[in-house]
C-alpha positions as CSV (number, residue, x, y, z in Angstrom):
1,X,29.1,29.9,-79.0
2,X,26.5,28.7,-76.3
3,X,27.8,27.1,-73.0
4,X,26.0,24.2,-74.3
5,X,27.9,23.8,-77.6
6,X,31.0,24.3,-75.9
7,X,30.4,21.9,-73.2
8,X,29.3,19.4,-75.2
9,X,33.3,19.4,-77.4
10,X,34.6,19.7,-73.9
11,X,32.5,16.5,-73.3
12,X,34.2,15.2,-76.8
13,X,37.4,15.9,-75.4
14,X,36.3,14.6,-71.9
15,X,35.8,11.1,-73.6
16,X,39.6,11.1,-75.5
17,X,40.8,11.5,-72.3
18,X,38.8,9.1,-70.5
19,X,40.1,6.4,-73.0
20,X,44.0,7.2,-72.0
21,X,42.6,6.7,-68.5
22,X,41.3,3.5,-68.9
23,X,44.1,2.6,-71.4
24,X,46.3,3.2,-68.3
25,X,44.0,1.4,-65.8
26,X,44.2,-1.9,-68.0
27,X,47.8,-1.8,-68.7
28,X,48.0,-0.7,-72.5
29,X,49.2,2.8,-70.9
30,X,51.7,4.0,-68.8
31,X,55.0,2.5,-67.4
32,X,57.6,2.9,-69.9
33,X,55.4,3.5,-72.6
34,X,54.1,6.9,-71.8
35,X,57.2,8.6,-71.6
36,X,58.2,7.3,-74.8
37,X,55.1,8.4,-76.6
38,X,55.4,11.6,-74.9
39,X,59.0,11.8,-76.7
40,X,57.3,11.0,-79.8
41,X,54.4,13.9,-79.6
42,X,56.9,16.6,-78.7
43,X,59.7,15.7,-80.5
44,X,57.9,14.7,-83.9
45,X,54.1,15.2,-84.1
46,X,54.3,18.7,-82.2
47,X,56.5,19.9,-84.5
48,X,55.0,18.6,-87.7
49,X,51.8,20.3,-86.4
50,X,53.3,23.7,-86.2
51,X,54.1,23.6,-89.5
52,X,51.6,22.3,-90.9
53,X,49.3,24.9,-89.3
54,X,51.5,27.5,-90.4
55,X,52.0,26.6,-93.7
56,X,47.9,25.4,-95.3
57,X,46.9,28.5,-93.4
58,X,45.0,30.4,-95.9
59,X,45.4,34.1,-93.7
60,X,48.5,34.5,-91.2
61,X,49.3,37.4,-89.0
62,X,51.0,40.4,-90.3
63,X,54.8,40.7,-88.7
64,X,53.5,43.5,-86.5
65,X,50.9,40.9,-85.3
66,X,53.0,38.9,-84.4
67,X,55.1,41.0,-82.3
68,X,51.5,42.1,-80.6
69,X,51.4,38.2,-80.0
70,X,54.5,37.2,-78.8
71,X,54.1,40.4,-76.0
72,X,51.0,39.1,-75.0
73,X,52.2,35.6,-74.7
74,X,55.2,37.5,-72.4
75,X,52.5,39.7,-70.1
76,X,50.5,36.8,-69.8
77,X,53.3,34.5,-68.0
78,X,54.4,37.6,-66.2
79,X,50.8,37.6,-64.6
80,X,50.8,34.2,-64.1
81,X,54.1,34.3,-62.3
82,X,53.2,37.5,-60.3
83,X,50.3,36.0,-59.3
84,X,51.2,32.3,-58.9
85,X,54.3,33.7,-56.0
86,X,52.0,36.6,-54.4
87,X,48.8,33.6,-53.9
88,X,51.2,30.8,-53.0
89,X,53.0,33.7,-50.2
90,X,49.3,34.5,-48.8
91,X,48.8,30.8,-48.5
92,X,51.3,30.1,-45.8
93,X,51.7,26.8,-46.9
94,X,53.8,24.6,-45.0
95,X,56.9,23.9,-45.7
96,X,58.2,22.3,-49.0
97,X,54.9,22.8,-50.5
98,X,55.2,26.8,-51.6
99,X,57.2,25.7,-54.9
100,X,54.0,22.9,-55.9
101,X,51.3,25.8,-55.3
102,X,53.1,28.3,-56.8
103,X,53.8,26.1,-60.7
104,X,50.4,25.0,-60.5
105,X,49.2,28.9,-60.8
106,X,52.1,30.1,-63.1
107,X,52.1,27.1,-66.0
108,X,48.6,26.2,-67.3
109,X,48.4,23.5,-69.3
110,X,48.8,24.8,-72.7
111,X,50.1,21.8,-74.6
112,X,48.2,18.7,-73.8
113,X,45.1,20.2,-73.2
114,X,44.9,24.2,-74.2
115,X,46.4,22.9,-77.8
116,X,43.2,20.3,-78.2
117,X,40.7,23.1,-76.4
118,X,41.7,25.9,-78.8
119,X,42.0,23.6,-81.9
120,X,38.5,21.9,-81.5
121,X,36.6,25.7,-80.1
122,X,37.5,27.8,-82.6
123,X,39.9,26.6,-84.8
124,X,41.3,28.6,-88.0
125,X,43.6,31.9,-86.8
126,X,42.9,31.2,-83.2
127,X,45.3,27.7,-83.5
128,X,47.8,30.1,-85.7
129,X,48.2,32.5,-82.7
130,X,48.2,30.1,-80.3
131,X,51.8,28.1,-81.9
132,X,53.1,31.9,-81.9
133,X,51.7,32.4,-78.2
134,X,53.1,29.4,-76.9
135,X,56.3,30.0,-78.3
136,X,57.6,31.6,-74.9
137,X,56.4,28.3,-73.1
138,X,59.0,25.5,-73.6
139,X,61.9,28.1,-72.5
140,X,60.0,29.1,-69.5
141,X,59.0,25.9,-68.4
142,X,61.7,23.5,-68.7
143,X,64.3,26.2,-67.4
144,X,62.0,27.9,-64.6
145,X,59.8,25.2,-63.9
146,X,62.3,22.7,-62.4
147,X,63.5,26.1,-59.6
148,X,60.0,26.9,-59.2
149,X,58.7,23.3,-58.2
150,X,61.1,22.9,-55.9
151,X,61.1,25.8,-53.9
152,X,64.4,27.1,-55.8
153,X,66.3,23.8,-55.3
154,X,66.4,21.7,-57.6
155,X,68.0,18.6,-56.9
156,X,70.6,17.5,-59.7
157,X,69.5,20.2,-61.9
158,X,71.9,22.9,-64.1
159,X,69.9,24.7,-66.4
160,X,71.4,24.0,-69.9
161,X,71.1,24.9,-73.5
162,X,69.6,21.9,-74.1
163,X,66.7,22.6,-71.3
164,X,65.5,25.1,-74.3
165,X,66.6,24.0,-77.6
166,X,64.0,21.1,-79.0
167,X,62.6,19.8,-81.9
168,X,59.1,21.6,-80.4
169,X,61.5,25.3,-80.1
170,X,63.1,25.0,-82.8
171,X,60.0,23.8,-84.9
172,X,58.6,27.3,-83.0
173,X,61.0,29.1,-84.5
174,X,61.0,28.0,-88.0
175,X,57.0,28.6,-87.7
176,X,57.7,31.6,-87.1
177,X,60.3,32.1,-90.0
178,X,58.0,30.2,-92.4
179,X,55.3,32.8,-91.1
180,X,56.6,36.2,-91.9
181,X,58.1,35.0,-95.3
182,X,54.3,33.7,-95.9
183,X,55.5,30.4,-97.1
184,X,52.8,28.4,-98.4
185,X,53.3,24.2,-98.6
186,X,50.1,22.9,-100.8
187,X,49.8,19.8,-102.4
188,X,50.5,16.0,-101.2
189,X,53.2,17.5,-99.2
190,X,50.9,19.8,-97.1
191,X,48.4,17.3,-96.9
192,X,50.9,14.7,-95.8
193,X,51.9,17.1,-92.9
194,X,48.4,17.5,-91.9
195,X,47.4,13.8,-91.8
196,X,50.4,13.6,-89.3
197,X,49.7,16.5,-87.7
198,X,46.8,15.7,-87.3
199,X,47.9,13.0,-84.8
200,X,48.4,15.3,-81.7
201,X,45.0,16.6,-80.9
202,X,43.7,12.9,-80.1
203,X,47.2,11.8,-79.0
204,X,47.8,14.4,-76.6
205,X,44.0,14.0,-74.4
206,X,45.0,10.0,-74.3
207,X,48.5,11.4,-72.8
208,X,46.8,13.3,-70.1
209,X,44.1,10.6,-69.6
210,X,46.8,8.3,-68.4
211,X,48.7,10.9,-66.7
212,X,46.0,11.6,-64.3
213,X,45.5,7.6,-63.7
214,X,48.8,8.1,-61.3
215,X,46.4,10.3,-59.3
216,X,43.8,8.1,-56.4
217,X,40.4,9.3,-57.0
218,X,40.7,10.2,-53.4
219,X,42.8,12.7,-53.6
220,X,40.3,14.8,-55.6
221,X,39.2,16.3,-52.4
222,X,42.0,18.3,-51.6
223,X,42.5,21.0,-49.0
224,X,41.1,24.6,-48.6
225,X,44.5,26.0,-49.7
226,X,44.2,24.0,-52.9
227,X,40.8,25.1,-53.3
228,X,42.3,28.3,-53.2
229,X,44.2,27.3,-56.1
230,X,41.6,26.1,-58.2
231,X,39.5,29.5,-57.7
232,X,42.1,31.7,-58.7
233,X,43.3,29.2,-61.6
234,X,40.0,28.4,-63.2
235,X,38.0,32.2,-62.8
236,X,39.9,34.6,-61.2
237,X,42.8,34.4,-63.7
238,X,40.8,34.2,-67.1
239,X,38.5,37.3,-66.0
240,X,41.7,39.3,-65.4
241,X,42.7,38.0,-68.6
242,X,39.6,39.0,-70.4
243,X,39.7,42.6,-68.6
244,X,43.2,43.0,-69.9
245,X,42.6,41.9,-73.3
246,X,39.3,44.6,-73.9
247,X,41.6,47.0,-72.4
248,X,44.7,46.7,-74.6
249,X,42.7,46.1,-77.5
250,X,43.7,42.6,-78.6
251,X,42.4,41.4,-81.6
252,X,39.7,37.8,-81.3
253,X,41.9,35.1,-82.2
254,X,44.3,36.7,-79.6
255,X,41.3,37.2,-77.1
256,X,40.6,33.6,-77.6
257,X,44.1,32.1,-76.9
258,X,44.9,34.3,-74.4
259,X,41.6,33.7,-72.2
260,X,41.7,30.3,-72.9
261,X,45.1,29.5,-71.8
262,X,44.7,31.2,-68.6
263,X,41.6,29.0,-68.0
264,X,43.5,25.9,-68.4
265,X,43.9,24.0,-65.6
266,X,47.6,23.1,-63.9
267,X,50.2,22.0,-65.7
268,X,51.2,18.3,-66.0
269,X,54.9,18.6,-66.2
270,X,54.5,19.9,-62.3
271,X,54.4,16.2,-61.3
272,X,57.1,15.2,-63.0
273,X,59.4,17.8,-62.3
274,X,58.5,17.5,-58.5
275,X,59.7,13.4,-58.5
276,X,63.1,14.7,-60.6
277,X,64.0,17.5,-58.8
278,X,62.4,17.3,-55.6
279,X,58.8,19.2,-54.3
280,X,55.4,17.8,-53.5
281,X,55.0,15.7,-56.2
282,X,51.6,14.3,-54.4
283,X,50.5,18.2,-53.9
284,X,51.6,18.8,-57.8
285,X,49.3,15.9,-59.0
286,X,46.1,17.2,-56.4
287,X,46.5,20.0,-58.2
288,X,46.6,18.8,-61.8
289,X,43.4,16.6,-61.3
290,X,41.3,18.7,-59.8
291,X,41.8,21.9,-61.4
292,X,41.4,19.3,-65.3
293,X,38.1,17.9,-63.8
294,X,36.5,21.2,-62.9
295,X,37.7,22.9,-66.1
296,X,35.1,21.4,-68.1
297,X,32.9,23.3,-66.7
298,X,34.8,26.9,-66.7
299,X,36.1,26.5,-69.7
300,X,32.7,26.6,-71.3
301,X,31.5,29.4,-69.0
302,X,34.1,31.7,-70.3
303,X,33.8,30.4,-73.9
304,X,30.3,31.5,-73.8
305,X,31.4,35.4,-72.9
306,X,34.6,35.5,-75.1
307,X,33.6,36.8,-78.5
């Protein structure tokens, strides 16, 4: 696919996004309602998309592909925490701000934006590996993320069961059940489940539209540390990903998700976490806006080189 081609879906996306913005900006987003439909996409439509994914697929991975998968999802987040603690360390940043610089490198964000990027790209198998390599995500993040933001204090926080186990995991893991025993939903049924499904593509860029409302334009300037940030995020990151993926012979779809996801920009959940449990909740959000604006330009760049 040409830069062009993928640019121009990015500018699709751009425009879903732009609406939650202005949605925000006019009052029909944000206050209570955001978190609420938040609740509703992870705890309902996310999981109704899995499955519906996994079952109308017409060619799923073999179980020893999805083993191949699930390590690559685990090497990837290994890099990205490696390198998010060893960039954040050469920084010097000052004080309270380590923890903000350091989630914005190690959690992309896979959900509200790498799950319409991926979907709307490329489509087919690469959306089937991607709801196996995101499986590792939800665990990691809600039960590092909250340490990690807040430079290993979290404020009020024991890590739980519950910080794990949610409709979206457990929706992951029957996916994943429903995929080695190659169960197949046709019908009204499966086409009832992807109607809904079919919900959180749209749904999700309106989420992150009003999301980075919070955020003054302003602030889009940032500082040379963050700048830092958003070099090593946006091209450092998916070239080492792409390097990795030739060498260890990963199959497309995989080459795809796993390229794309380390392209995605920062994380929303950083911001949140940081006003919860304590951080740089202003330094979080910086981060978050400025790595999603330039990523539609990256994102294409790398889309054009992947095959």
């Amino acid at each position: 696919m040409s830069f062009f081609e993928s640019f121009s879906i990015m500018l699709t996306l751009l425009f879903a996004v732009c609406v939650g913005y202005f949605a925000h900006k006019v009052g029909r987003m944000g206050g209570e309602f955001d978190p609420k439909f938040t609740r509703l996409l992870m705890q309902i439509i996310m999981p109704i998309f899995m499955i519906s994914k996994v079952t109308n697929a017409d060619d799923l991975p073999a179980g020893p592909d999805i083993v191949k998968i699930l390590l690559a999802s685990l090497l990837f987040y290994a890099l990205c925490f490696g390198s998010g603690w060893i960039v954040a360390k050469l920084l010097r940043p000052p004080e309270g701000d380590f923890g903000a610089y350091q989630y914005s490198l190690s959690f992309p964000n896979t959900g509200f934006l790498g799950l319409p990027v991926v979907t709307a790209i490329y489509g087919g198998a690469a959306v089937i590996t991607l709801v196996v390599f995101n499986m590792p995500a939800a665990l990691l993040n809600f039960s590092l993320g909250p340490i990690m933001i807040s430079n290993g204090k979290p404020a009020g926080h024991k890590f739980t069961v519950k910080d794990v186990i949610s409709p979206a995991t457990v929706a992951a893991l029957v996916s994943l059940v429903l995929m080695i025993f190659r169960v197949h939903i046709g019908g009204r049924v499966g086409e009832a489940l992807s109607f809904v499904g079919g919900i959180m593509v749209p749904a999700s860029l309106l989420v992150l539209g009003s999301s980075l409302a919070n955020i003054p334009i302003k602030k889009i300037g940032g500082t040379p540390r963050l700048w830092v940030i958003v070099i090593v995020k946006l091209i450092l990151s998916p070239i080492v990903m792409l390097f990795l993926s030739r060498l260890l012979h990963f199959s497309v779809p995989l080459t795809r998700v796993a390229v794309m996801m380390s392209a995605m920009p920062a994380g929303t959940n950083g911001t949140l976490f940081a006003m919860q449990y304590g951080g740089n909740s202003e330094l979080a959000a910086q981060a978050t806006l400025i790595t999603t604006v330039l990523s539609i330009i990256t994102i294409p760049l790398f889309v054009m080189i992947i095959p």
